[in-house]
N, C-alpha and C positions, 0 to 999 in steps of 0.2 A: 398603865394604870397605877396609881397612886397606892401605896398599903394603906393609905390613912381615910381611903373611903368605903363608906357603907356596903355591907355586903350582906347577902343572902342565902340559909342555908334552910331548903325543906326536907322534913323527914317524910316522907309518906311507905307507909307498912303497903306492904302485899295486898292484895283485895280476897275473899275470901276463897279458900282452897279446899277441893275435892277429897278424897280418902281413898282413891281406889289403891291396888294390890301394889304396888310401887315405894321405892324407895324414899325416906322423908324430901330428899333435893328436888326427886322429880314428878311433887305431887302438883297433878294442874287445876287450872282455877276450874270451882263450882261453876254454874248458870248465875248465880248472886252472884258471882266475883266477878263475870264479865262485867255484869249490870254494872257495877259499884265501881271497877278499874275504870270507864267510859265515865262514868258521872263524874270521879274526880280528876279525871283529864279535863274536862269540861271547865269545873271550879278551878281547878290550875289556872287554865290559859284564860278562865276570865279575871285574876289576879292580872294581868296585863303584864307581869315578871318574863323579861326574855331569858330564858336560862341559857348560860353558857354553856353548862354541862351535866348531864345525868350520870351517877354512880351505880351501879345495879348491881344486887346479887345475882349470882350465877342458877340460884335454883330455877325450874320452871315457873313457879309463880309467879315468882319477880319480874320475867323476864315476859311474862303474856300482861301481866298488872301493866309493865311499863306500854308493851306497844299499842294494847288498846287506850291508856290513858294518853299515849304522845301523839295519836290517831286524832286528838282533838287541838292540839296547839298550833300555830300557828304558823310556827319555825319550829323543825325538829332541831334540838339541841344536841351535840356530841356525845355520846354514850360509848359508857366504859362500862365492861362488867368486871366485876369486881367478887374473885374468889372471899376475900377476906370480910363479904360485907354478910354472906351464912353464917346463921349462928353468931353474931359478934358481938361482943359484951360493948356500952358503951368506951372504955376504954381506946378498945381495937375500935372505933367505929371513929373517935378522936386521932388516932393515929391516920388511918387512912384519909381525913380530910386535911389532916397537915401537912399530907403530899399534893395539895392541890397548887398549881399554878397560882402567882399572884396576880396574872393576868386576867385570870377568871372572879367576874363579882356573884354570879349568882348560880347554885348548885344544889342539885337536885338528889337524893340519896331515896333508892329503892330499895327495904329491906324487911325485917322482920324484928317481932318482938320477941323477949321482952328489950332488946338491944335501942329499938326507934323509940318506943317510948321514953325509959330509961336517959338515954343521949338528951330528948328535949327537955325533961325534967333537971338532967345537971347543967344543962348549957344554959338553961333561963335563967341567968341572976336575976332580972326584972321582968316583968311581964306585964300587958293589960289586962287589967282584972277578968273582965268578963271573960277573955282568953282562956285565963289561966281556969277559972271555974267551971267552964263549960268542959276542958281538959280533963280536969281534975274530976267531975261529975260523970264524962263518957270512958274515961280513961285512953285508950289505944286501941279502937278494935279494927278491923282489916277494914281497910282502904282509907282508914283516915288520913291524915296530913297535919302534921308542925310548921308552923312558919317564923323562923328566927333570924334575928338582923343583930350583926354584931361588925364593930370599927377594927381593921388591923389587917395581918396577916393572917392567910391561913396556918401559919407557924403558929400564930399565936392564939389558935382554938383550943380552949379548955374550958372546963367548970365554971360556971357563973358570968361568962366571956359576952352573950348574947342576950338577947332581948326577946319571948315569945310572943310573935305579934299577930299570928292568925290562927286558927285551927280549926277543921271542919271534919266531921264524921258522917259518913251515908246517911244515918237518922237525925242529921242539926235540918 
């Protein structure tokens, strides 16, 4: 594959998570979070996006978010989990997508806020309005999804690099 073509990078936050007596890593999703992990599986793999690979934090959320949401695609995509994607500012969130093969065009990132919001707000140099507003009006709440398309390497992921071209929240 070519660095000079079109690639794909979705943020989707955790789906909403429980509070029982347990450590912050290993709080598991609410009864709303299964609901909402499946509905955005769902919306994924009706994006028609074959993903190459899924990034996942290692907490429980993330990690029950991702199998009920990949429970609906199509093709399960390669999944990594990813210590470094807890807690990650977007910074660290840029770094670890720079370790992505360039073989890989389309990628999946499981994680949490404020870090997935954050990440799609610096990486949209451009956006479709309606995108961008409806974003900006829901802001990031659990289970939603960014959808950004940016030309190059993954080397060359930074700040204003990409394009915000979808995004959907459980209540759109």
């Amino acid at each position: 594959m070519s660095v000079a073509e079109s690639r794909r990078i979705v943020l989707f936050r955790h789906a909403k998570a429980d509070w029982p007596q347990v450590t912050d890593h290993e709080r598991p999703l609410a009864e709303r979070g299964r609901k909402d992990a499946a509905e955005a599986g769902r919306r994924l793999a009706d994006t028609g996006v074959p993903f190459d690979q899924a990034l996942c934090s290692t907490s429980t959320r993330t990690r029950e978010t991702w199998k009920l949401a990949v429970a609906e695609f199509p093709q399960r995509p390669k999944t990594v989990y990813e210590e470094r994607i807890y807690e990650a500012s977007p910074g660290e969130l840029i770094a670890v997508l720079n370790e992505t093969p360039d073989d890989l065009r389309n990628v999946l990132v499981i994680g949490h806020n404020p870090g997935m919001e954050g990440l799609a707000e610096i990486l949209a140099g451009s956006a479709d309005e309606d995108v961008r507003e409806r974003m900006g009006r829901r802001g990031f709440p659990t289970a939603a999804f960014a959808v950004l398309t940016f030309t190059g390497s993954w080397k060359d992921v930074e700040p204003g690099v990409a394009s915000l071209v979808d995004y959907w929240a459980p209540t759109d």
